[in-house]
C-alpha positions as CSV (number, residue, x, y, z in Angstrom):
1,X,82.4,123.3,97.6
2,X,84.9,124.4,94.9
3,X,84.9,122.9,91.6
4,X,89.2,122.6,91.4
5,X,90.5,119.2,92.3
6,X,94.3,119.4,92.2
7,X,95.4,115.8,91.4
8,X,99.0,114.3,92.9
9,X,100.2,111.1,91.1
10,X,102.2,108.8,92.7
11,X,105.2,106.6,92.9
12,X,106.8,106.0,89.4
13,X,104.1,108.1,88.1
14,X,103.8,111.8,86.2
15,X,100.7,113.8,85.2
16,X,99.6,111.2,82.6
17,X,98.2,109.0,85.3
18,X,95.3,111.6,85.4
19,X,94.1,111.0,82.3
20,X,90.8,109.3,82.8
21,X,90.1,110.6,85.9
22,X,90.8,114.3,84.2
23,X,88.5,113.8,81.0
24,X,85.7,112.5,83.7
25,X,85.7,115.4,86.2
26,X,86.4,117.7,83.8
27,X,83.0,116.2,82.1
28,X,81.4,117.5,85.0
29,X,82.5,121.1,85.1
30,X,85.5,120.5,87.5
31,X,88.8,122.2,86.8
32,X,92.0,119.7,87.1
33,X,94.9,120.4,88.4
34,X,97.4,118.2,87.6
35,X,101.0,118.8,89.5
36,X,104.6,117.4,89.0
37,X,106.1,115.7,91.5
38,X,109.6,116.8,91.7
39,X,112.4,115.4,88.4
40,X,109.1,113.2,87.3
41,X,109.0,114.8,84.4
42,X,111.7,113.2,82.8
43,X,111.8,110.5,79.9
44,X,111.0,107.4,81.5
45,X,113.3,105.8,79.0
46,X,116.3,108.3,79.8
47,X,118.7,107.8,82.7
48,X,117.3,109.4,85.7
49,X,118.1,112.5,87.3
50,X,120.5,111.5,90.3
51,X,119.0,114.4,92.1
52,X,116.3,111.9,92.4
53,X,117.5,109.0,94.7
54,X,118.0,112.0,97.7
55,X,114.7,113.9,97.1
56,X,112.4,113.7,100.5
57,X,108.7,113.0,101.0
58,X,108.2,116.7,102.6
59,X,110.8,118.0,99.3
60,X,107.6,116.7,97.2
61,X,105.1,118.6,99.9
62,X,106.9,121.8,100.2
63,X,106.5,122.1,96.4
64,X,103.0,121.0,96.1
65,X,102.4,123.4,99.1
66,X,103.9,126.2,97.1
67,X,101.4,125.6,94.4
68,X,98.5,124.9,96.4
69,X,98.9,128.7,97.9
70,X,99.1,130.4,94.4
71,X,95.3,128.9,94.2
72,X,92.6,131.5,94.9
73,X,91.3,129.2,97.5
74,X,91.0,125.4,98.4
75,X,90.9,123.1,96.5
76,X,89.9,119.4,96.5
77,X,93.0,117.4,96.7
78,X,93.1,114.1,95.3
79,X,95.6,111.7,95.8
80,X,96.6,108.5,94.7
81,X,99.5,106.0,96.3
82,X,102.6,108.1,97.1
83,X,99.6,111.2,96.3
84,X,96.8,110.0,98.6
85,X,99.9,110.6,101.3
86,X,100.9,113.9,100.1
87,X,97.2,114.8,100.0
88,X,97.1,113.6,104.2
89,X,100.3,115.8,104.6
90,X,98.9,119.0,102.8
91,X,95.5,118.8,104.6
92,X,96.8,119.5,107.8
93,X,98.5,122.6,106.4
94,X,94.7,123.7,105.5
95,X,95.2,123.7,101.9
96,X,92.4,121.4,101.4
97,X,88.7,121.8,101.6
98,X,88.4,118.5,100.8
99,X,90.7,115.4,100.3
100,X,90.2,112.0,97.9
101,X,92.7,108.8,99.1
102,X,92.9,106.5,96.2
103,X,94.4,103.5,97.5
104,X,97.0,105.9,99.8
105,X,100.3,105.2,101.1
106,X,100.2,104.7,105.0
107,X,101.5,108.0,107.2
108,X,104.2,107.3,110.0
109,X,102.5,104.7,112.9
110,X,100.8,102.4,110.3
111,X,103.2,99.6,109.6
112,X,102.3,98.7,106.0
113,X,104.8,95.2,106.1
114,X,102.6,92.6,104.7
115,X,103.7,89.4,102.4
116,X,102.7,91.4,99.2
117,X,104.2,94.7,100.0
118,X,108.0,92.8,101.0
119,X,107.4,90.9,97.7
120,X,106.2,94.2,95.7
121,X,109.6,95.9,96.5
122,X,112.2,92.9,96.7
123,X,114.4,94.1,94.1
124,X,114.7,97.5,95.7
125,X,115.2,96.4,99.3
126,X,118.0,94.0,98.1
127,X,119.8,96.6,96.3
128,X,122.6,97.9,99.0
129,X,122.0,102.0,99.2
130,X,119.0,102.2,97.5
131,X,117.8,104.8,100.1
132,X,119.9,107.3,98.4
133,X,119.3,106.4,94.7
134,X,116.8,106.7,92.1
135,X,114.8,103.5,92.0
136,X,112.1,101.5,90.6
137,X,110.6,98.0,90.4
138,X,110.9,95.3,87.6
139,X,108.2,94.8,85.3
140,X,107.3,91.6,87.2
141,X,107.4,93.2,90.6
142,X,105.0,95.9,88.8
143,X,103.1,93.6,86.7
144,X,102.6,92.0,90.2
145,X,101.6,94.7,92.5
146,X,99.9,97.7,90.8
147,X,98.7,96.5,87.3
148,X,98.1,93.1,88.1
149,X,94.2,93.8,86.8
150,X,95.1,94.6,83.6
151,X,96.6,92.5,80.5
152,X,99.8,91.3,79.6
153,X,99.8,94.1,76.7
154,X,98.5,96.9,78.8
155,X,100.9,95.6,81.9
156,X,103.3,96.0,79.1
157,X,102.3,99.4,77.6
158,X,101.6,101.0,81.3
159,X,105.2,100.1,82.5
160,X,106.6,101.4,79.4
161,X,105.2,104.9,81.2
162,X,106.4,104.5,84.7
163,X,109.8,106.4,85.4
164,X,111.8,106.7,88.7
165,X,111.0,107.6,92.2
166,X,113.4,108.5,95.1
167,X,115.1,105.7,97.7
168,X,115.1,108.2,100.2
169,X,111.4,108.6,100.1
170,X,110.8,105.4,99.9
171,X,112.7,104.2,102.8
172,X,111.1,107.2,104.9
173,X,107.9,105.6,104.5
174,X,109.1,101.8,104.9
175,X,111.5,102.9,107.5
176,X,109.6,105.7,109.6
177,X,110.2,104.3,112.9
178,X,113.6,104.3,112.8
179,X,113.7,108.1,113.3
180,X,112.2,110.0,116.0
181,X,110.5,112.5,113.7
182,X,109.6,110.6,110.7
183,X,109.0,112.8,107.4
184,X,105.8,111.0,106.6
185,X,104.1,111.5,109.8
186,X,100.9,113.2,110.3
187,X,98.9,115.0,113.1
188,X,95.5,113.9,112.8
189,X,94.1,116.3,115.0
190,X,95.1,118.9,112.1
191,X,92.7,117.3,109.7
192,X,89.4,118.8,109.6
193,X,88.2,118.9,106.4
194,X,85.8,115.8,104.7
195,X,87.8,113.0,103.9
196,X,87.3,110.1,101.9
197,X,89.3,107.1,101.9
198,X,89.1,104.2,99.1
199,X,90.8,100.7,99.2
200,X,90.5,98.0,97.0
201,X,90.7,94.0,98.2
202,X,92.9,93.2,95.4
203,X,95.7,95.7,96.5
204,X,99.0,94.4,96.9
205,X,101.4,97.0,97.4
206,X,98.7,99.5,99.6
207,X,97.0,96.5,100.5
208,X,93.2,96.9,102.0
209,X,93.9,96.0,105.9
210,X,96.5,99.0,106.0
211,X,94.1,101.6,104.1
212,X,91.2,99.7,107.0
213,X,93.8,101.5,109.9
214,X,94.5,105.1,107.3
215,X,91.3,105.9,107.6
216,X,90.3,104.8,111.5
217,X,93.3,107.5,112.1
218,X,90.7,109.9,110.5
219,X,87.4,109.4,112.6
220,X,85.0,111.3,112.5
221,X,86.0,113.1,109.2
222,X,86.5,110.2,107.3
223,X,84.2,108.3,104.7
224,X,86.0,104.7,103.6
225,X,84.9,102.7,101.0
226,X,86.7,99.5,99.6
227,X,85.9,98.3,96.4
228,X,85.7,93.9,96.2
229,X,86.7,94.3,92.3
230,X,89.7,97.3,92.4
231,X,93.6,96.5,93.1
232,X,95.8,99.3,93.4
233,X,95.4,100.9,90.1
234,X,92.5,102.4,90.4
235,X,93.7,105.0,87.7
236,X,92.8,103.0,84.5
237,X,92.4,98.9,85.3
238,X,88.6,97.4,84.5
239,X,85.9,99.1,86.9
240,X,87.8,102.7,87.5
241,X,84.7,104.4,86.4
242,X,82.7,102.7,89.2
243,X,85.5,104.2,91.7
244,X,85.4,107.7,89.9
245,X,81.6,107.6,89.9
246,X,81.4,106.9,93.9
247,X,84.0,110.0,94.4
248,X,81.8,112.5,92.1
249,X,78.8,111.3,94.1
250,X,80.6,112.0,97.2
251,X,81.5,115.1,96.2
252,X,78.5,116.1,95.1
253,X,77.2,115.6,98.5
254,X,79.3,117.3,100.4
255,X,77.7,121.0,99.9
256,X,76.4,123.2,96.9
257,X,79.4,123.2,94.6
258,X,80.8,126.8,93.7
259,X,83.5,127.6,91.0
């Protein structure tokens, strides 16, 4: 097994989202890869690029994909949110010898409409044409849906981070079945590499009964685990190192690693 994980962030997010997970894996001889999404590399506190709002879920792929080939062979993808799709989407390109789903967004035929998700994204589905803008939530919504494990200050702090993400991609994964070939679909049957799948009960806006059916799509490839104690920001809120610890173990276990 190869020793490069190549980590995708997700919604609102940019490569600083890696930071524990980089400083553990790298701790164990891994080499991190850490990719851009597409305009997410602007200041969070700056207007956003309006390229943004129109930028599509396989936009973000085709990029990734283009970096993923440069790569001297496989590597682990590991996703997270928004990521943990783009990992799905990339693995059935075989560009993955193995793939990590931190709390992932749900692929085209999972309909992830529960209480907590419509509440997570009010703001944005009430804002007329927001599938063509840049968006993102309030700090409530936020404080609400992914950090709602962490302090007031850190809620406060972590937001402060968070840029914008694109309407269009997220109405293509709210709104896949209104199109006959959804952007965010993904052919199963394509995946054949060891996959492992993680939820936590606590998640609001990728909540656990919609990871449950991301990972049945996977069977028999697929290794789920859903942690009682973890919401969606398995990245840095209280018990991440338990989460990073089960994926080095899994890894671990998969074959002989290699650099």
């Amino acid at each position: 097994m190869t020793k490069t994980i190549f980590m995708i962030h997700g919604n609102w997010c940019a490569p600083w989202c890696w930071e524990n997970y980089r400083t553990f894996f790298e701790a164990r001889g891994y080499h991190c890869l850490t990719p851009t999404l597409r305009y997410h590399d602007a200041d969070p506190q700056a207007p956003p690029d309006p390229r943004l709002g129109t930028t599509g879920l396989l936009d973000y792929a085709a990029d990734l994909e283009k970096e993923l080939r440069q790569l001297d062979h496989p590597p682990i993808i590991l996703g997270h949110s928004l990521g943990g799709l783009l990992a799905q989407i990339l693995a059935t390109r075989g560009l993955a010898q193995a793939a990590v789903l931190l709390t992932p967004a749900a692929p085209a035929g999972i309909l992830a409409f529960t209480p907590s998700v419509l509440r997570s994204f009010g703001s944005v589905q009430s804002r007329w044409g927001f599938w063509r803008k840049p968006m993102r939530l309030t700090f409530a919504e936020t404080a609400y849906a992914v950090f709602n494990l962490l302090e007031p200050g850190e809620q406060r702090a972590a937001y402060a981070r968070l840029g914008y993400e694109s309407g269009r991609m997220a109405s293509q994964l709210a709104y896949w079945f209104l199109t006959s070939h959804p952007a965010s679909r993904v052919d199963e049957r394509q995946i054949t590499c060891p996959l492992l799948v993680i939820a936590g009960k606590l998640d609001r806006i990728t909540p656990a009964s919609v990871v449950r059916r991301v990972a049945r799509k996977y069977q028999p490839h697929v290794t789920y685990r859903e942690f009682a104690n973890q919401a969606h920001w398995v990245l840095g809120q209280p018990g991440w190192q338990e989460v990073a610890d089960y994926v080095a173990d899994w890894l671990a276990d998969l074959a002989p690693a290699k650099s």
